[in-house]
Kinemage of the C-alpha trace (Angstrom):
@kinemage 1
@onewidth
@group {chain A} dominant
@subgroup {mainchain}
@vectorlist {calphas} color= white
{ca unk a 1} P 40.642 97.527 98.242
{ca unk a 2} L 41.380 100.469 100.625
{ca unk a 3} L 40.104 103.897 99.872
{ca unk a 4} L 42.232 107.158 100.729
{ca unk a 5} L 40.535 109.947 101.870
{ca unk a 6} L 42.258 113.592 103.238
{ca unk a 7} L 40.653 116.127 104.928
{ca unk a 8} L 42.373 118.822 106.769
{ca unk a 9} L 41.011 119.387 110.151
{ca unk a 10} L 40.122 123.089 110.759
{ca unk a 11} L 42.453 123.804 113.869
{ca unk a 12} L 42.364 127.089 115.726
{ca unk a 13} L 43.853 128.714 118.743
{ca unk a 14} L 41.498 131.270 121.152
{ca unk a 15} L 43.527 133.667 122.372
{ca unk a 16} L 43.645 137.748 123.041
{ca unk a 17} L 40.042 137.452 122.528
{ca unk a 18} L 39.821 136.238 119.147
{ca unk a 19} L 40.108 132.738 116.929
{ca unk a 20} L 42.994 132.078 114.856
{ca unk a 21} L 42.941 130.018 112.677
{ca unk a 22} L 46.337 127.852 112.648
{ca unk a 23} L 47.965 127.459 108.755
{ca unk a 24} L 48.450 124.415 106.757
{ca unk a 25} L 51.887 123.226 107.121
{ca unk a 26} L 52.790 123.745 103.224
{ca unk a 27} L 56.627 123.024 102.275
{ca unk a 28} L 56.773 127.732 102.536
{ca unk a 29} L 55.331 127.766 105.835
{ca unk a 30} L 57.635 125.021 107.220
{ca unk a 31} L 60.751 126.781 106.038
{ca unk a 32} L 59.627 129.846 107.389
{ca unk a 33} L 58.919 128.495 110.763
{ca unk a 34} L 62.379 126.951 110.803
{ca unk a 35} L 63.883 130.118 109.500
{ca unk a 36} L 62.493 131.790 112.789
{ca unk a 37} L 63.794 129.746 114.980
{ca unk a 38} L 67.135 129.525 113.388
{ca unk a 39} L 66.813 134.081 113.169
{ca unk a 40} L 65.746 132.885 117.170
{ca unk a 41} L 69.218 130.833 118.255
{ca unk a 42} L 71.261 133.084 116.722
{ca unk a 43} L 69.477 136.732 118.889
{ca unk a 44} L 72.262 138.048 121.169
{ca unk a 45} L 69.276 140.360 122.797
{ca unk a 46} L 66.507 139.947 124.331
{ca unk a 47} L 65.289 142.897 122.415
{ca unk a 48} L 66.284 141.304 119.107
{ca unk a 49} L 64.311 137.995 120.417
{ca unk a 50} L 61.001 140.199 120.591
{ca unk a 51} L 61.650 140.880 117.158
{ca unk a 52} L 61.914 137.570 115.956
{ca unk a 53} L 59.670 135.951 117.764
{ca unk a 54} L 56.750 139.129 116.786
{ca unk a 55} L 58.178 138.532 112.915
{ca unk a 56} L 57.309 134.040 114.038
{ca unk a 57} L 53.976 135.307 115.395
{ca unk a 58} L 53.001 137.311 112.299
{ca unk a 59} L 53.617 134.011 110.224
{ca unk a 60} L 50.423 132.429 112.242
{ca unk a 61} L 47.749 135.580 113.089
{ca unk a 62} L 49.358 138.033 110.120
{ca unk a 63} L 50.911 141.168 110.974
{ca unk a 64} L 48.101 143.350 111.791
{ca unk a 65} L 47.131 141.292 114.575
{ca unk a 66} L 50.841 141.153 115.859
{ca unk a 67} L 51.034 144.328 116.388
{ca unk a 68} L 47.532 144.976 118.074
{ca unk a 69} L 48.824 142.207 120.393
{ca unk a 70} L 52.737 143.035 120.921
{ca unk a 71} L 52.815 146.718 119.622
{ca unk a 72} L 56.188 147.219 117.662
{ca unk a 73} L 56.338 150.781 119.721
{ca unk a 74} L 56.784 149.000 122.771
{ca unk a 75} L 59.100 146.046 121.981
{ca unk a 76} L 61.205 147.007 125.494
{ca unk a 77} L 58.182 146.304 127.560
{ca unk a 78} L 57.213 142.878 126.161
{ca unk a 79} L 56.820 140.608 128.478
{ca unk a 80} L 59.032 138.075 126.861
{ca unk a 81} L 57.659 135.328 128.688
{ca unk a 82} L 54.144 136.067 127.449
{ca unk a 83} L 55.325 136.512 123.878
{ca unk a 84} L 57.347 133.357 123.781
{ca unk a 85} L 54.508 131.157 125.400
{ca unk a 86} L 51.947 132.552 122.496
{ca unk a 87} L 55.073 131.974 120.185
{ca unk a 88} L 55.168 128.366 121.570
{ca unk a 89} L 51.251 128.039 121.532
{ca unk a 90} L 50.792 128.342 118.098
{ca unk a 91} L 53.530 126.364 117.126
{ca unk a 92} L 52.532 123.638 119.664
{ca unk a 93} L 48.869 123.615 117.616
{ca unk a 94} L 50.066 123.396 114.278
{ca unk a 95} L 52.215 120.238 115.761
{ca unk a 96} L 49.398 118.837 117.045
{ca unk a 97} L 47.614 119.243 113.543
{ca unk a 98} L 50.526 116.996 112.247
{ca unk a 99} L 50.195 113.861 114.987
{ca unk a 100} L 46.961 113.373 114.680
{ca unk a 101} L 47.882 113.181 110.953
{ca unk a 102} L 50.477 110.490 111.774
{ca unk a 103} L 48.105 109.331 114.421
{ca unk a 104} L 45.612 108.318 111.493
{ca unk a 105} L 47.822 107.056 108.436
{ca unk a 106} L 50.919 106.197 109.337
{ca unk a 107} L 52.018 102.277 109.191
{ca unk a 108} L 51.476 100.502 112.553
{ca unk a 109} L 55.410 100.202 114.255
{ca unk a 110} L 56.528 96.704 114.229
{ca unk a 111} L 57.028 95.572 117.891
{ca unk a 112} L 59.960 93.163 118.228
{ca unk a 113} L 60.396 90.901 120.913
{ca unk a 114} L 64.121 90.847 122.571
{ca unk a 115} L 65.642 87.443 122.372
């Protein structure tokens, strides 16, 4: 008989000279992660990007951190690469958090020899 057994790995991102901690991936979180990037596709400024992309931030670190990192005052001098690579960062964690999920329970792929 097989046994199943869960646990959530703690994951967390150093960065700006703290820890975050990166969320669980519950069914609210997912949609609002996908509801950034669709707000994201759909910017027609770079300016409007920042936005987003602070708004995507906030979702991981809350807003309070946001905006001790990329001040909402000074959303025209963002560097928009840095934002977007912390953007992608924390996002890139939380998908790691998910394949080593897969990694551990799902089914072995059935290799098929070509004929």
């Amino acid at each position: 008989m097989s046994t199943f057994e869960y646990t959530r790995e703690n994951i967390t991102l150093e960065a700006y000279g703290k820890e975050y901690p990166i969320p669980t991936k519950t069914a609210d979180f997912i949609n609002s992660v996908n509801d950034i990037q669709a707000q994201l596709a759909a910017c027609k400024t770079a300016t409007e990007t920042v936005e987003v992309t602070r708004k995507g931030i906030a979702l991981f670190i809350g807003d309070d951190e946001t905006e001790r990192i990329f001040p909402s005052d000074r959303i025209g001098d963002i560097d928009t690469d840095e934002i977007a690579a912390f953007w992608w960062a924390l996002n890139a964690e939380s998908n790691r958090a998910t394949q080593a999920v897969i990694e551990k329970y799902a089914p072995n792929p059935v290799i098929r020899k070509a004929k």
